[in-house]
N, C-alpha and C positions, 0 to 999 in steps of 0.2 A: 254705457260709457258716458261721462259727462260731456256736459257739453264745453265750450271753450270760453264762454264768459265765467260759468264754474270752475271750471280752471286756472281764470287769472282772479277771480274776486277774494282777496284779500292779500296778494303779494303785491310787493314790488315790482317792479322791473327786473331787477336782480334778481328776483329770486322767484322766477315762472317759474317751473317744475318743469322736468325733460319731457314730461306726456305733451305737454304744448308741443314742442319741438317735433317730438315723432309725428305729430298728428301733423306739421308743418311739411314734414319730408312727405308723410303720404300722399298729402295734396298735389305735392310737387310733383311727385311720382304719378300720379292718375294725369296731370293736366301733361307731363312730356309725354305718359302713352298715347292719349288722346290728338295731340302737334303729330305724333312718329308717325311718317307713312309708311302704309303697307307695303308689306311684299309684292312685286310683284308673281305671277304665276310661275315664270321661269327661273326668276331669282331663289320662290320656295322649293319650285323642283333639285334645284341644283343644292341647296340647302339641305333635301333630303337625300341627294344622292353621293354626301360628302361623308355624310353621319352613315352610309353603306362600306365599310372596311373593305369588303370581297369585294364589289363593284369598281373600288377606286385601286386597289392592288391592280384587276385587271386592265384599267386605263392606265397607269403606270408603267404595265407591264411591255403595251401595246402600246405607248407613247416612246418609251424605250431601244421596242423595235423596230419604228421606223426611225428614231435618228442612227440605229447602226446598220439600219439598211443602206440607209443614205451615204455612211463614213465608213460602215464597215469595213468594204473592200480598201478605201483611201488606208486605212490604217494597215493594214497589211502590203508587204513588201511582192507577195506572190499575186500574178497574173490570175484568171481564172479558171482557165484552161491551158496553161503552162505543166508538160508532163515532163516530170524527171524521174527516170524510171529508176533509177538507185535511190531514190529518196520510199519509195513505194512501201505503205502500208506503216508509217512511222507513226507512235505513240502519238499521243499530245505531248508536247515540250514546251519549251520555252520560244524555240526555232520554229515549231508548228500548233499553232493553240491549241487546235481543236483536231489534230495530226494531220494525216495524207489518207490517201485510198487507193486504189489498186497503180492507178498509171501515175502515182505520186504526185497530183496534184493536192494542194492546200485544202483542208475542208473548212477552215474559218472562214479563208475568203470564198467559194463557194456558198456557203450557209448563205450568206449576207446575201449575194446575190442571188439565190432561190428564194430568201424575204422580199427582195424585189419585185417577183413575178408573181410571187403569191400575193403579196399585197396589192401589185397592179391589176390582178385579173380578178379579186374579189372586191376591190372597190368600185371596177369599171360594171362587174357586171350587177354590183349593188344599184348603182346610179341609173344602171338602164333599167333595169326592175322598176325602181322606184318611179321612174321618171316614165314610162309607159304605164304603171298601174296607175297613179297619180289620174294621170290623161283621162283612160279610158275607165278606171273606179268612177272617176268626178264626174265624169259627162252621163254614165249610167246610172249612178243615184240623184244625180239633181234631173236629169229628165225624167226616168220613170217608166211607168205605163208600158205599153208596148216594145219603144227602146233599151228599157233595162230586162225585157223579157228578151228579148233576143241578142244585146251582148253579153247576158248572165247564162243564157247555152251555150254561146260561143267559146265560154271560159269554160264551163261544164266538159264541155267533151275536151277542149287542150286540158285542164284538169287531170281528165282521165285517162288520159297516155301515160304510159310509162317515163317518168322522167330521164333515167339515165338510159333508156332505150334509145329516145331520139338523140341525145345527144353523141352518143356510142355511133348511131346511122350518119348523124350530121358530120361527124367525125372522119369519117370511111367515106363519104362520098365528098366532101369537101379539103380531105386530107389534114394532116396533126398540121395545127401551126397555134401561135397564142393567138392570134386573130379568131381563127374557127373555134378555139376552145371559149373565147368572150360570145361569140354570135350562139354556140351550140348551147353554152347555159341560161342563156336571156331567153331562146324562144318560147319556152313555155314557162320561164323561170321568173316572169310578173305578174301571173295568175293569183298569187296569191296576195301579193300587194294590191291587186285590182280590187277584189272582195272585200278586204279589210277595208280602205277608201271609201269602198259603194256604201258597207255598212255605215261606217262613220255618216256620211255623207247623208243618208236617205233620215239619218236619226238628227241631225242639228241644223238640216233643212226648213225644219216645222218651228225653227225656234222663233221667237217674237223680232229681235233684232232681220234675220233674212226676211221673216216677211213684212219688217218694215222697208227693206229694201228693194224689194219687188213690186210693193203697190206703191213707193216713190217712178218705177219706170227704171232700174237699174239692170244694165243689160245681162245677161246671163251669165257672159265669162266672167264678168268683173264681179259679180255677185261669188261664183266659185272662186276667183282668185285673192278677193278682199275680206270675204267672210267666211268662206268653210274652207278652204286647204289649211288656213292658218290654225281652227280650231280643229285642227286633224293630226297637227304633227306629232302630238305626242307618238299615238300611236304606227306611225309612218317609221319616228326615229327608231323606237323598236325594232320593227322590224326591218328594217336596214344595217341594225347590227347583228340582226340572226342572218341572215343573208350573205352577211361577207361572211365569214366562217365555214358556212353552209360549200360558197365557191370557192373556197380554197381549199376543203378537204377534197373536191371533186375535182380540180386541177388537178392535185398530189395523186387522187387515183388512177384519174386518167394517163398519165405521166409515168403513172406506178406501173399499170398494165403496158404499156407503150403505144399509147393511141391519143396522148397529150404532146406536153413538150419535147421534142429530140433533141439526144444524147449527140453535141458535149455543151447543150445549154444547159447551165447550170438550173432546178430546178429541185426543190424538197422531194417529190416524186419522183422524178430521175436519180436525183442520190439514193435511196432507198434500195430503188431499181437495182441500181448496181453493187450497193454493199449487202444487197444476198447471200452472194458464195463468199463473199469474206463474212460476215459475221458467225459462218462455221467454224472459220479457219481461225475465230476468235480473236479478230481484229473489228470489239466492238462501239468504238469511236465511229467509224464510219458510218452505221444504222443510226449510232444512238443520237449525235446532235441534229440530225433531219427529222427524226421523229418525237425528239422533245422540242422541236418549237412547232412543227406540225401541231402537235395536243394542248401545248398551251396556249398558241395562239386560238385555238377554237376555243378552248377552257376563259381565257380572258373574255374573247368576244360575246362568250355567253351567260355566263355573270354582269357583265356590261349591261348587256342586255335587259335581263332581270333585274338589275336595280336599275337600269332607267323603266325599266315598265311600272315599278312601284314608286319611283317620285315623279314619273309623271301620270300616274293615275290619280284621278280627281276624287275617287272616290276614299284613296285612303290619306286625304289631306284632311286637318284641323280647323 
């Protein structure tokens, strides 16, 4: 390509030629890329978790249900356990959205209110997972040596129980309530947020920046709470969205069997419970809207999930 003195050597002013000009915008163009700041990490993550269709449908879906969890019930006229036995077993109408069930109470405003429970008992026991794996991951990869050999048996053997064994025993000896059902799923239900953390932790421990931070004299916690939890969350957030899902199909079963929430708490698993013998008798409104937001609420949760695991993995960034 010529250069730009050969370009203008023998015109006027008037009469550059547009190659000047293009080659003026390129410049212009290299020197704004060069001013533009970068992305940050979370701004690219989110960047890439926008260009995820599935991913963002299910944050939608899932953003959806909690404001009708929250309004749901305000918008309907019916109580939640209000039975009116001449109204029993009525289609969806106009009168009942999403109709009645055997003692004719409303199934709209019920739904809403089993979205309540569901979502309060798998975020609560997201957050304690999180929040004990978090602890006891941090402190076992950044010690090491001896201490991470013996809280990593620790986790080994709770590992190896049967998960819905203990919670089934915790259940029966602590008796059905939402409280025992939050405690029954957290006891051994942060083991595996423990490991992930330890991993992270024992791998970005070695990096240059922490042990510029350790031969400055930086005290341990503040070392884990200023430099590695933060470079840990991607993988954290992950898995906090497979988790709630995870607790709220296991509420709905617990509830399902009758060894969760009791009947006439409104619960996804309790309605199920009871629209059994009606969904023979082909009154199938009642199964059907407890068990389509049972499925999509996991289905959302876990698409969620998987596109944040792929914009927030470093490895498949640009």
């Amino acid at each position: 390509m010529k250069s730009r003195q050969e370009i203008h050597a023998g015109y006027s002013p008037s009469e550059v030629p547009d190659e000047w000009f293009k080659l003026k915008e390129k410049d212009k163009d290299a020197a704004e890329a060069v001013a533009r700041p970068s992305l940050s990490y979370w701004k690219d993550a989110w960047k890439r978790l926008v260009k995820n269709k599935l991913a963002m449908s299910g944050m939608v879906f899932l953003i959806l249900l909690t404001i009708m969890a929250i309004i749901g019930p305000i918008l309907s006229p019916y109580q939640v356990n209000t039975q009116v036995l001449q109204d029993q077993y009525q289609p969806p109408s106009a009168a009942h959205w999403f109709g009645t069930d055997s003692a004719g109470r409303d199934v709209f405003t019920r739904t809403w209110y089993g979205a309540r429970i569901s979502l309060f008992v798998g975020l609560m026991a997201a957050i304690i997972d999180v929040s004990v794996g978090i602890i006891y991951g941090g402190i076992s990869g950044y010690k090491g040596g001896r201490t991470d050999n013996i809280m990593m048996r620790i986790v080994e053997i709770l590992y190896g129980l049967p998960y819905l064994l203990v919670v089934i025993l915790l259940l029966v000896v602590l008796g059905p309530s939402l409280t025992t059902i939050i405690i029954a799923l957290t006891v051994t239900g942060w083991v595996g947020m423990a490991r992930i953390v330890r991993g992270q932790v024992l791998q970005i421990k070695n990096y240059e920046f922490v042990l510029a931070s350790k031969s400055f004299g930086t005290k341990s916690s503040r070392i884990i709470r200023k430099n590695l939890l933060p470079n840990t969350m991607g993988p954290i957030i992950v898995q906090m969205t497979l988790t709630v899902p995870s607790a709220i199909f296991a509420e709905a079963f617990l509830s399902f069997i009758g060894l969760g929430i009791q009947a006439p708490v409104a619960s996804w698993g309790v309605m199920a419970n009871d629209s059994l013998g009606a969904i023979l008798s082909g009154h199938w409104w009642t199964l059907f809207f407890p068990a389509f937001f049972i499925s999509f609420t996991m289905f959302a949760f876990n698409v969620l999930g998987d596109g944040l695991q792929d914009a927030l993995d470093p490895k498949l960034r640009k």
